[in-house]
N, C-alpha and C positions, 0 to 999 in steps of 0.2 A: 704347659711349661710354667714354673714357679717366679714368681715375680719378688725381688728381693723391697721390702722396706730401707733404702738405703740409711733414712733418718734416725734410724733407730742405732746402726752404729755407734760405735765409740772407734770415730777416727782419729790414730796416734798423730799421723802426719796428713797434713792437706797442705799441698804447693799451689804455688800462682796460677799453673796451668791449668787447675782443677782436677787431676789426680788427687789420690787419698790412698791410703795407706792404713792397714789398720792389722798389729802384729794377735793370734785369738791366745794362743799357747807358745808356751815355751819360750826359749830365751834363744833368739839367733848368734849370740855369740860364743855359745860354747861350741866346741870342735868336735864332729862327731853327733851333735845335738841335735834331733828334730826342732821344728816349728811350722806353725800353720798361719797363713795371713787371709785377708783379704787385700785383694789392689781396684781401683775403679781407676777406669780411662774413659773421661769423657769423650763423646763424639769428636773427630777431630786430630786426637792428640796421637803425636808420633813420636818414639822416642829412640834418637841416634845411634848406629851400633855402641855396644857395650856386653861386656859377660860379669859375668857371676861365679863367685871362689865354692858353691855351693852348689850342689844338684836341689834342681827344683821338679817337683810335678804339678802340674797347672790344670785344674776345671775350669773352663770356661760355664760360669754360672747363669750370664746376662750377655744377650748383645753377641757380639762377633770380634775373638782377634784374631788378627792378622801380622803373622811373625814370618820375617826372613833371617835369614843365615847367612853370617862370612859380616865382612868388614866395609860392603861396600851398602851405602843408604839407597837401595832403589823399592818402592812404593809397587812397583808391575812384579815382583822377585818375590811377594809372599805367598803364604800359604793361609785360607781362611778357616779359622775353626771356629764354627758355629757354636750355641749354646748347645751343653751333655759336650763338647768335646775334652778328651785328654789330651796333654801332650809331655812331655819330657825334656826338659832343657837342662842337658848336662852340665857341669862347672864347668867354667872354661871355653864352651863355645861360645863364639863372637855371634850377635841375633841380633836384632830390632822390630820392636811390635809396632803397634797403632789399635786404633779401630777408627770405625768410619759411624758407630754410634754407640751410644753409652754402653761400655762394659764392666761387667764384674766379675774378676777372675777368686778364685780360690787355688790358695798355695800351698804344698808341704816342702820345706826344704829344709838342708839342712845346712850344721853351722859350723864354722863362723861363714856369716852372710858378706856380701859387701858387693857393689855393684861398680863396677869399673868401667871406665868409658874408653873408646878406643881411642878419641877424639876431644879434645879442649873442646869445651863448649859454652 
C-alpha cells in the first residue's frame, strides 16, 4: 500500500479540527463541472449528518472511513471502507463520516459543490 507524503500538499483549507482540504482541478462551482479534491480526516474526527448539492466519488487512499446514512448521528450505523475502497455519494443523500485514524480520501465530484448540514452546529 502507497503511503501519501501528506506535507507535500498544497492545503487550500485547514480547520481547527485538523481536517484539510485541498481542491487538485477544476473549479467546483460551475454547474455541471467536474473537480477533483483531496480531504484528510485526522484520527478521531466525525462529522455531523450533512449532504452535498453534487455527486461525489470517493477513493479512500489512506487509513479507513467510516460513513453512515440518513439523518440520524449514530457511530455503531456505519459502514467501513478500508484503504483501494470506492464509494458513491450521491447529491442529496444525508451521511456522516469519521475515521478512527488518519485518512486520506480522493474526490471527483461535481459542481456547484456545497456541503449543507442537516443540523446548526
Amino acid at each position: 500500500m502507497q503511503s501519501f507524503d501528506l506535507s507535500r500538499i498544497a492545503w487550500q483549507e485547514v480547520a481547527a479540527d485538523g481536517s484539510k482540504y485541498a481542491l487538485l482541478e477544476g473549479d467546483k462551482t460551475v454547474p455541471g463541472g467536474c473537480f477533483s479534491y483531496l480531504f484528510f480526516l485526522p484520527a478521531g474526527l466525525w462529522d455531523r449528518p450533512h449532504w452535498h448539492t453534487g455527486d461525489a466519488r470517493i477513493l479512500v487512499l489512506q487509513g479507513a472511513l467510516k460513513v453512515g446514512r440518513g439523518p440520524v448521528f449514530d457511530k455503531g450505523a456505519t459502514r467501513l471502507y478500508p484503504a483501494q475502497s470506492l464509494l458513491v455519494v450521491p447529491r442529496d443523500e444525508i451521511h456522516f463520516d469519521g475515521a478512527d485514524i488518519d485518512t486520506l480520501v480522493f474526490g471527483v465530484a461535481t459542481g456547484p459543490w456545497e456541503t449543507r448540514y442537516t443540523q446548526p452546529g
